[in-house]
MIVODREN-393254 format. One line per field, with one value per residue: z, x, y of N, C-alpha, C, O in turn; residue number from 1; residue in three letters. Coordinates in pm, 1 decimal, always signed. Each point is the difference from the previous one (the first is absolute). Example, Ala and Ser with C-alpha at 12.3 -4.5 7.8 and 13.67 -1.06 7.14 Angstrom:
MIVODREN-393254
nc3: (+780.0, -138.5)
nc1: (+1319.0, -138.6)
nc2: (-569.0, +106.9)
cac3: (+0.0, +6.0)
cac1: (-89.0, +82.0)
cac2: (+119.0, +119.0)
cc3: (+0.0, +73.0)
cc1: (+90.0, -77.0)
cc2: (+120.0, +109.0)
oc3: (+66.5, +16.9)
oc1: (+103.6, +50.9)
oc2: (-1.9, +110.8)
num: (1, 2)
residu: (ala, ser)
END
This chain:
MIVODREN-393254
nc3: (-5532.8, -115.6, +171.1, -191.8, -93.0, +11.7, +184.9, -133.8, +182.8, -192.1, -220.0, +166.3, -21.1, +14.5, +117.5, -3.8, -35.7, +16.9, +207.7, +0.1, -49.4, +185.0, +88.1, -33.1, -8.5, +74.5, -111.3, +130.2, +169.4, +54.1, +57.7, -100.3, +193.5, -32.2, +121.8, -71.2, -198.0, +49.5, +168.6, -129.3, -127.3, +84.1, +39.9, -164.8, -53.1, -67.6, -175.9, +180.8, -217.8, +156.0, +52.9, -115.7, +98.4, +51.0, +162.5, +165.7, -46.7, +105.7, +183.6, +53.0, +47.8, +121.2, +161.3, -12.5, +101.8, +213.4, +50.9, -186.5, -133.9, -272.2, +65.5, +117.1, -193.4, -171.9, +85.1, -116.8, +209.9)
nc1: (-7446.3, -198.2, +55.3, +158.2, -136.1, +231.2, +121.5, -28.6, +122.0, +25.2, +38.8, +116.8, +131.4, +22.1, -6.0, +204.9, +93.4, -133.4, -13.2, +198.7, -140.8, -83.7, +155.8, -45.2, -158.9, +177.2, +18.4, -174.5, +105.5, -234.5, +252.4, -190.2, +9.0, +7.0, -17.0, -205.0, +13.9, +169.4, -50.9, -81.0, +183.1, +139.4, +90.6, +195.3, +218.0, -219.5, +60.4, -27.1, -36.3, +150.2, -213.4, +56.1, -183.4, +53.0, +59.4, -150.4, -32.4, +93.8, -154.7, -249.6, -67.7, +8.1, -175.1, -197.2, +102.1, -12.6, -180.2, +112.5, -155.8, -61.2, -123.9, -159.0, -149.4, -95.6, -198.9, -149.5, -2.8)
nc2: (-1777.4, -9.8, -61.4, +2.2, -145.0, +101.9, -29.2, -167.1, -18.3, -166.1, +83.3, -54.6, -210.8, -220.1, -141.5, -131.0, -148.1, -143.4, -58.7, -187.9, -250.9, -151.1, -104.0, -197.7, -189.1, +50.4, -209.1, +113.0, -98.4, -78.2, -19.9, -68.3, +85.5, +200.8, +209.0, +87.2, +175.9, +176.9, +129.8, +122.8, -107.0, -133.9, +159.5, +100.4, -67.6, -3.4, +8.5, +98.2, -10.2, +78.0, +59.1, +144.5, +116.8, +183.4, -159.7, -13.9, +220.3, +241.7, -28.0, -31.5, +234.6, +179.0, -21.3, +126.0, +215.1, +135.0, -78.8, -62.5, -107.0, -10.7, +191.5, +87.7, -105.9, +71.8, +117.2, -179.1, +12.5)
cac3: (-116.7, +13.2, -91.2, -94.1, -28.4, -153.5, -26.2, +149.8, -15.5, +71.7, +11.1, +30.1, -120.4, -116.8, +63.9, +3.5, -150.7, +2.3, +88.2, -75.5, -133.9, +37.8, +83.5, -85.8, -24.8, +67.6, +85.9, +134.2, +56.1, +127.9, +12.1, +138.8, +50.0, -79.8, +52.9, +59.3, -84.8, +7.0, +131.3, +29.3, -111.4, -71.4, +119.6, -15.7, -120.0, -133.5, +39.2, -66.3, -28.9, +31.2, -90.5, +37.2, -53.8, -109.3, -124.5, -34.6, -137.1, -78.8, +7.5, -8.4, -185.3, +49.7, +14.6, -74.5, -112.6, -24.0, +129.1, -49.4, +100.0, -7.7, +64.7, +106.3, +29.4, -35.0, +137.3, +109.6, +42.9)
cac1: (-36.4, -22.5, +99.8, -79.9, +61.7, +10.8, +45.3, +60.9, +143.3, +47.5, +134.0, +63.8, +65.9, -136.7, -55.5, +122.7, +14.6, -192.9, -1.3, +48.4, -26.7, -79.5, +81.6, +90.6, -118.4, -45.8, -128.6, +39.4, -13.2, +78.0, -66.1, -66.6, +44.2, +128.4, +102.7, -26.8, -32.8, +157.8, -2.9, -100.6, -65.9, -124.3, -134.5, -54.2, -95.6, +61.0, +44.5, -153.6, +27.2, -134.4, +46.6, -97.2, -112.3, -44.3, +99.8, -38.1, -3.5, +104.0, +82.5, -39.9, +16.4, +128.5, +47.6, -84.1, +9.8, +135.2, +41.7, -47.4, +43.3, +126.1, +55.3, +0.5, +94.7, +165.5, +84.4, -64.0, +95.5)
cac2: (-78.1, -104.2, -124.0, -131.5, -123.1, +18.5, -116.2, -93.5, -81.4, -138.9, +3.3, +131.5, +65.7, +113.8, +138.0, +145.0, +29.4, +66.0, +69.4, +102.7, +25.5, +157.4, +137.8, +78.2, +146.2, +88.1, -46.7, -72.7, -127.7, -23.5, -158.5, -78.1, -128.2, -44.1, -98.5, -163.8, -96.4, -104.4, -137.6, -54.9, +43.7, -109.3, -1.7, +115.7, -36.0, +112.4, +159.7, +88.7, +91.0, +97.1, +144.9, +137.3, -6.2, +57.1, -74.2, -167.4, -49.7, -31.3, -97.3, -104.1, -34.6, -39.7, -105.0, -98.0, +52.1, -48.8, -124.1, -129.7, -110.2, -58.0, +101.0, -37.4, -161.8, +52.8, +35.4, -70.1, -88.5)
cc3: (+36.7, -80.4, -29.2, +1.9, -173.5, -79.3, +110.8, -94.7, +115.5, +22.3, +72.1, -117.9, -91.2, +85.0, +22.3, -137.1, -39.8, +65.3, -85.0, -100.9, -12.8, +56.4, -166.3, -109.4, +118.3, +146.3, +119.6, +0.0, +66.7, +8.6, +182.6, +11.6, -62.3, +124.0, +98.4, -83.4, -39.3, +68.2, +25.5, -132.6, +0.9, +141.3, -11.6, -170.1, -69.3, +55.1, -76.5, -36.2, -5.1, -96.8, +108.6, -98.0, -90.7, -98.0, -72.1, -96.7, -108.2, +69.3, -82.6, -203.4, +7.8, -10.5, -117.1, -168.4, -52.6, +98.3, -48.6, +122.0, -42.2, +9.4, +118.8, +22.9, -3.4, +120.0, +82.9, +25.4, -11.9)
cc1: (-6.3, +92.7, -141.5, +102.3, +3.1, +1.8, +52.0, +85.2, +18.5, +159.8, +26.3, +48.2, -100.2, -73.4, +53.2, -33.3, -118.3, +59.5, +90.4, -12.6, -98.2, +52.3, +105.5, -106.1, -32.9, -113.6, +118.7, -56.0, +49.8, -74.3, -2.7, +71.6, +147.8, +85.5, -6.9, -30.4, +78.6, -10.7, -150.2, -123.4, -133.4, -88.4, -41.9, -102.3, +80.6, +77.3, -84.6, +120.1, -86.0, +47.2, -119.5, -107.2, +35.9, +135.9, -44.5, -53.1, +85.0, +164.2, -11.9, +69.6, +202.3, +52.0, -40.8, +94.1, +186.5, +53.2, -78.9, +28.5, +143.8, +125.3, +33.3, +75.0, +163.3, +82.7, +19.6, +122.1, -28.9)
cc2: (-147.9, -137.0, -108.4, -86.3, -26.3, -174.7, -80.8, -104.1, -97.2, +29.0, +161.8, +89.1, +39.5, +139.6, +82.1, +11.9, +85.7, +138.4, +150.8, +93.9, +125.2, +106.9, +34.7, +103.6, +64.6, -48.1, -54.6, -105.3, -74.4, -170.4, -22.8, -148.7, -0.2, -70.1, -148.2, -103.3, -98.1, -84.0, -52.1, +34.9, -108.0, +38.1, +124.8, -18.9, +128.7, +145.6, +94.5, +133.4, +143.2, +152.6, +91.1, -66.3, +68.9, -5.5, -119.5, -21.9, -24.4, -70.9, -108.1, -20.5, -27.7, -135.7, -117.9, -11.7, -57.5, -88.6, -111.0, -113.0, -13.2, +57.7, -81.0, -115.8, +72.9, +13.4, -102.0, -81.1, -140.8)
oc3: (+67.2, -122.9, +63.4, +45.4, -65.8, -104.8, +107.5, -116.9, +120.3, +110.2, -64.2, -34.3, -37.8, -45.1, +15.9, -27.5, -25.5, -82.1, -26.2, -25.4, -73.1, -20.9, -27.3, -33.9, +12.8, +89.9, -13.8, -86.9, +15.5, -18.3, +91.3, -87.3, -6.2, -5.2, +55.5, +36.3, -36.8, -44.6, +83.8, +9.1, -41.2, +24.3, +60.0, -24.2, +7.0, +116.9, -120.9, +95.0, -72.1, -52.9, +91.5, -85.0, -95.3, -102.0, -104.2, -33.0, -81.7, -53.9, -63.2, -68.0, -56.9, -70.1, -34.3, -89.3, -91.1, +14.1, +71.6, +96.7, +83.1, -23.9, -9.1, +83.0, +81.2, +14.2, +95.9, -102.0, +37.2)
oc1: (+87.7, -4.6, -100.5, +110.0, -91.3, -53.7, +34.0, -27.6, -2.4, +48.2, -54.1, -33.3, -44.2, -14.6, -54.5, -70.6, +29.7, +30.8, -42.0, +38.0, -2.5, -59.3, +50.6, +30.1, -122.5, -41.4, +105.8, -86.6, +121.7, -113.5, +79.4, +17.4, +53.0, +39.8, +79.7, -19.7, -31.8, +19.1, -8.9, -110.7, -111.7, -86.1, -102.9, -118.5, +115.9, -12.7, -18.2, +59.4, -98.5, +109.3, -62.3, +38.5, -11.5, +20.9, +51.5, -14.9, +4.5, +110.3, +97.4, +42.6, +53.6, +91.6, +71.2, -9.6, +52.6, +122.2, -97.4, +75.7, +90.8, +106.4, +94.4, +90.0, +91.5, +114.7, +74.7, +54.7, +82.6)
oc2: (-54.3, -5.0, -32.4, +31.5, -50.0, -35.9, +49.4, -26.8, +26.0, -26.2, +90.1, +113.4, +108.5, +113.6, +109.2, +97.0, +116.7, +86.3, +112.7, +114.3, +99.0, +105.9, +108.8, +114.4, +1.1, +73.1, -61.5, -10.4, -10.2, -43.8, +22.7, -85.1, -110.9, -116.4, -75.7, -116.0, -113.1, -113.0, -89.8, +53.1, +31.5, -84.6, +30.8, +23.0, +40.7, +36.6, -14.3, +51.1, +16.2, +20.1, -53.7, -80.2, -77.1, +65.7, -40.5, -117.7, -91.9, -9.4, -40.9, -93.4, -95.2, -43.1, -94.4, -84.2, -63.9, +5.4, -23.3, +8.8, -2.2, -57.2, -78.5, -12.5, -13.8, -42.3, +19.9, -42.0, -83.4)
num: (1, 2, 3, 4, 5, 6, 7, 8, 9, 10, 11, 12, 13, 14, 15, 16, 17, 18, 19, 20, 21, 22, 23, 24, 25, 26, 27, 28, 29, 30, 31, 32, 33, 34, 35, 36, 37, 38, 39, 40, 41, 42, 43, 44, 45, 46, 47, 48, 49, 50, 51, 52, 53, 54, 55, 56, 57, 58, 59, 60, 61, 62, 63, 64, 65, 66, 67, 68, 69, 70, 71, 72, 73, 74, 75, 76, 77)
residu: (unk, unk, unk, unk, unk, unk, unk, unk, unk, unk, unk, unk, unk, unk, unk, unk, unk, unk, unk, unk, unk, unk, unk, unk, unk, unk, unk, unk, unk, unk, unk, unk, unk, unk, unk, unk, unk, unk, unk, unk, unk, unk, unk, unk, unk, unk, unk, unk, unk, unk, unk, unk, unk, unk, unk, unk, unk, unk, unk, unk, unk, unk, unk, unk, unk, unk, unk, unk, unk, unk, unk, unk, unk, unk, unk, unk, unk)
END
């Protein structure tokens, strides 16, 4: 199965957070660049949150649905 790019993240944490939010409906996912993004975040840029192709739609309502930005500020350090 082919991986898509569901969403991408400036903060790690937000992307653990995304990431779970989908493994807790049932969707796998997997973030790119997670462990170099800690030490070398501003030359990697975003973290691409990925799913299987044929999760990416309803990842996408997942996230759109119950992961608000102001959701998100909530977690932000």
């Amino acid at each position: 199965m082919a991986l898509a790019v569901v969403a991408s993240y400036t903060d790690t944490m937000q992307a653990h957070i995304a990431k779970g939010l989908l493994e807790a409906h049932g969707i796998e996912a997997t973030l790119l660049h997670d462990g170099f993004h800690s030490t070398y975040g501003s030359a990697i840029g975003e973290v691409p949150l990925m799913v299987d192709e044929e999760n990416l739609v309803r990842a996408g309502e997942i996230l759109n649905t119950e992961l608000t930005d102001d959701a998100l500020d909530s977690f932000s350090a």
